[in-house]
DOKOL-341366 format. One line per 8 residues: number of its first residue (from 1); their letters; for each residue z, x, y of C-alpha. Coordinates in pm, 1 decimal. Each point is the difference from the previous one (the first is absolute). Last residue first. Layout:
NUM> a> Z:X:Y  ... $
//
This chain:
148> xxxxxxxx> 3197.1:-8762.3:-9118.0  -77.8:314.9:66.4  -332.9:-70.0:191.2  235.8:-206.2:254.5  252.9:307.7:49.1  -246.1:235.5:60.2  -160.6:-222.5:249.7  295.7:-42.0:204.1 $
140> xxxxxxxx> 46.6:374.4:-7.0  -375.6:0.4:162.9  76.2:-263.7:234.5  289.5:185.0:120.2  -162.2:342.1:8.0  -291.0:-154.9:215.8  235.1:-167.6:216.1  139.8:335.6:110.4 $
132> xxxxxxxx> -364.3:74.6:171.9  53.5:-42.8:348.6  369.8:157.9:-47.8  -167.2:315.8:-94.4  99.2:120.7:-376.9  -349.3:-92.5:-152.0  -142.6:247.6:244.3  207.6:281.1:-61.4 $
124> xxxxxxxx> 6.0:-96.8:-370.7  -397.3:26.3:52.5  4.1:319.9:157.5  228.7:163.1:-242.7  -218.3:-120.7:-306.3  -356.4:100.3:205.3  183.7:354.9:49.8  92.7:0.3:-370.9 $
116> xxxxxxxx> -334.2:-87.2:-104.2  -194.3:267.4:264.4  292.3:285.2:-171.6  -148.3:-111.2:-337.1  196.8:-175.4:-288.3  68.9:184.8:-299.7  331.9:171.4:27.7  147.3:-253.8:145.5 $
108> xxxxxxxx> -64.1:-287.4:-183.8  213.4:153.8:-327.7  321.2:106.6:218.8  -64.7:-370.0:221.1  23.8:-204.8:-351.4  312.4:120.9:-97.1  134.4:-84.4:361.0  -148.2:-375.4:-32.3 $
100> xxxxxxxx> 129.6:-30.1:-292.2  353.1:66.1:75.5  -41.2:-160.1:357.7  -138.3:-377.0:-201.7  -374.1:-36.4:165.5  -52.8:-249.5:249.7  -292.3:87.2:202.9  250.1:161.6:298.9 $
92> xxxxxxxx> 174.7:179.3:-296.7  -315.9:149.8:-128.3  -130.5:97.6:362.2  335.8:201.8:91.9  14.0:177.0:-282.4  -378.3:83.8:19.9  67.9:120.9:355.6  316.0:187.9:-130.6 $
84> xxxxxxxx> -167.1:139.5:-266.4  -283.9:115.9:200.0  199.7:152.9:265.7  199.4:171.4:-298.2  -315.2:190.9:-150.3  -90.7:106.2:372.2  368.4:180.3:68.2  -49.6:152.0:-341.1 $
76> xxxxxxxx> -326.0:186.2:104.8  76.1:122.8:363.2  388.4:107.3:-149.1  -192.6:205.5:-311.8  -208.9:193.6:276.7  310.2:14.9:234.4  193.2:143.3:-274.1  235.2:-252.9:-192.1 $
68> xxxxxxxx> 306.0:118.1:-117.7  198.9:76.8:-338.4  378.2:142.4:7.0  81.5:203.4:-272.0  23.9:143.6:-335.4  -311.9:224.5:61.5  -88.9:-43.7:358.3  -261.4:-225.5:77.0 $
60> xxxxxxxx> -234.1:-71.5:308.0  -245.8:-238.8:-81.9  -369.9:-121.0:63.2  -170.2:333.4:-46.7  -194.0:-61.0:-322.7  219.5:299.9:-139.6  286.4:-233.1:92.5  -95.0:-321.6:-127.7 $
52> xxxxxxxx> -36.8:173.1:-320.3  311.3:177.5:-32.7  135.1:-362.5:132.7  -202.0:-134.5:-315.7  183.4:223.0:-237.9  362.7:-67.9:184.4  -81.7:-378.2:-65.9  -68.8:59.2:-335.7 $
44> xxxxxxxx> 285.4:148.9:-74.5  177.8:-199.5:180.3  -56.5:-262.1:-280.9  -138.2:-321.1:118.9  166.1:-368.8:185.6  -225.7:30.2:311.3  264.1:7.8:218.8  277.9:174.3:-258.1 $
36> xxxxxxxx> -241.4:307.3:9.6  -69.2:33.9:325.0  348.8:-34.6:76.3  68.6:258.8:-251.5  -268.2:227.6:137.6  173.2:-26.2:303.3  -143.7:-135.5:373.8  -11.3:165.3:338.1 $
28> xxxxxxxx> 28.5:-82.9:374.8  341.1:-201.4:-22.0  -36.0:-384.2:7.4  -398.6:-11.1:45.6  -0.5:226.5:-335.7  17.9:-225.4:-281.7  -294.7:-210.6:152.5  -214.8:281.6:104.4 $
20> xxxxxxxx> 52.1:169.2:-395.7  -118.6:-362.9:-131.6  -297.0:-7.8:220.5  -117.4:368.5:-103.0  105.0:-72.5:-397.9  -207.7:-315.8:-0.5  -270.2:181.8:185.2  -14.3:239.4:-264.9 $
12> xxxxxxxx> 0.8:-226.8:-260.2  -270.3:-209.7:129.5  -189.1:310.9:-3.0  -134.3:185.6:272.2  -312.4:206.0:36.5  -42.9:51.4:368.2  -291.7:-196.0:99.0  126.0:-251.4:-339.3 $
4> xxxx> 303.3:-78.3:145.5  -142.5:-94.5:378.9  -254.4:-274.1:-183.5  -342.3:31.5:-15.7 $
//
C-alpha cells in the first residue's frame, strides 16, 4: 500500500501539494494565480481545490491571499518531490530527452511505491560511484548501437 492511499490522496492533490512547495521555496507562500498559471487551469479551480486542501488540513489560506503549506501538507509534498527528483534523475541517467523525462516523472510518481523509489535512489547512488561509471558508458554505447 502506497503512502497516498493510507491517507486518501489523489494524484491531484499531491500535484497541488508539490506544486505549492515549489512556488513557495522563494518566499514561504504561493498565489492562486501562480497556481493557476503552473498548471495552466482557471483559478477558480485552483481556489476550489485550496478550499479543499484546506479542510483536509494541508494548507493555510487566506481568502485573496497568500497560500502555505502546513507541516502536514509540507511532510506530504516534500515526499512527492523526492520521488520526482529520483525519477528525474534515473530517466536522464538512462537516456531519456529532459522534457520527457520530466512529463514522465509527474505520471511515475504518483504510482510507484516508497520501497521502488528507495531501490531507484539506491541504484543511481550506486550506478553514480566511480567503480561503476563504466556501466553508464557501456550502456549509452549500447543505446546508440540498437539505434542504428
Amino acid at each position: 500500500m502506497t503512502d497516498k492511499t493510507e491517507h486518501n490522496i489523489t494524484s491531484t492533490i499531491e500535484d497541488y501539494l508539490e506544486t505549492i512547495l515549489v512556488l513557495s521555496e522563494k518566499k514561504d507562500y504561493a498565489k492562486v494565480t501562480e497556481i493557476a498559471e503552473f498548471h495552466n487551469i482557471s483559478k477558480a479551480s485552483v481556489t476550489e481545490m485550496i478550499a479543499k486542501l484546506k479542510k483536509m488540513g494541508f494548507v493555510n489560506s487566506e481568502k485573496y491571499g497568500t497560500i502555505s503549506l502546513t507541516p502536514k501538507g509540507k511532510e506530504i509534498a516534500q515526499k512527492v518531490k523526492n520521488k520526482h527528483e529520483i525519477l528525474l534523475v534515473f530517466l536522464l541517467l538512462i537516456g531519456v530527452k529532459p522534457e520527457n523525462a520530466n512529463l514522465d516523472c509527474c505520471v511515475m510518481e504518483h504510482n510507484l511505491t516508497k520501497e521502488t523509489i528507495e531501490k531507484l535512489g539506491l541504484f543511481i547512488n550506486f550506478l553514480q560511484t566511480e567503480e561503476q561509471k563504466d556501466i553508464l558508458e557501456r550502456f549509452r554505447k549500447f543505446m546508440k548501437e540498437q539505434s542504428k
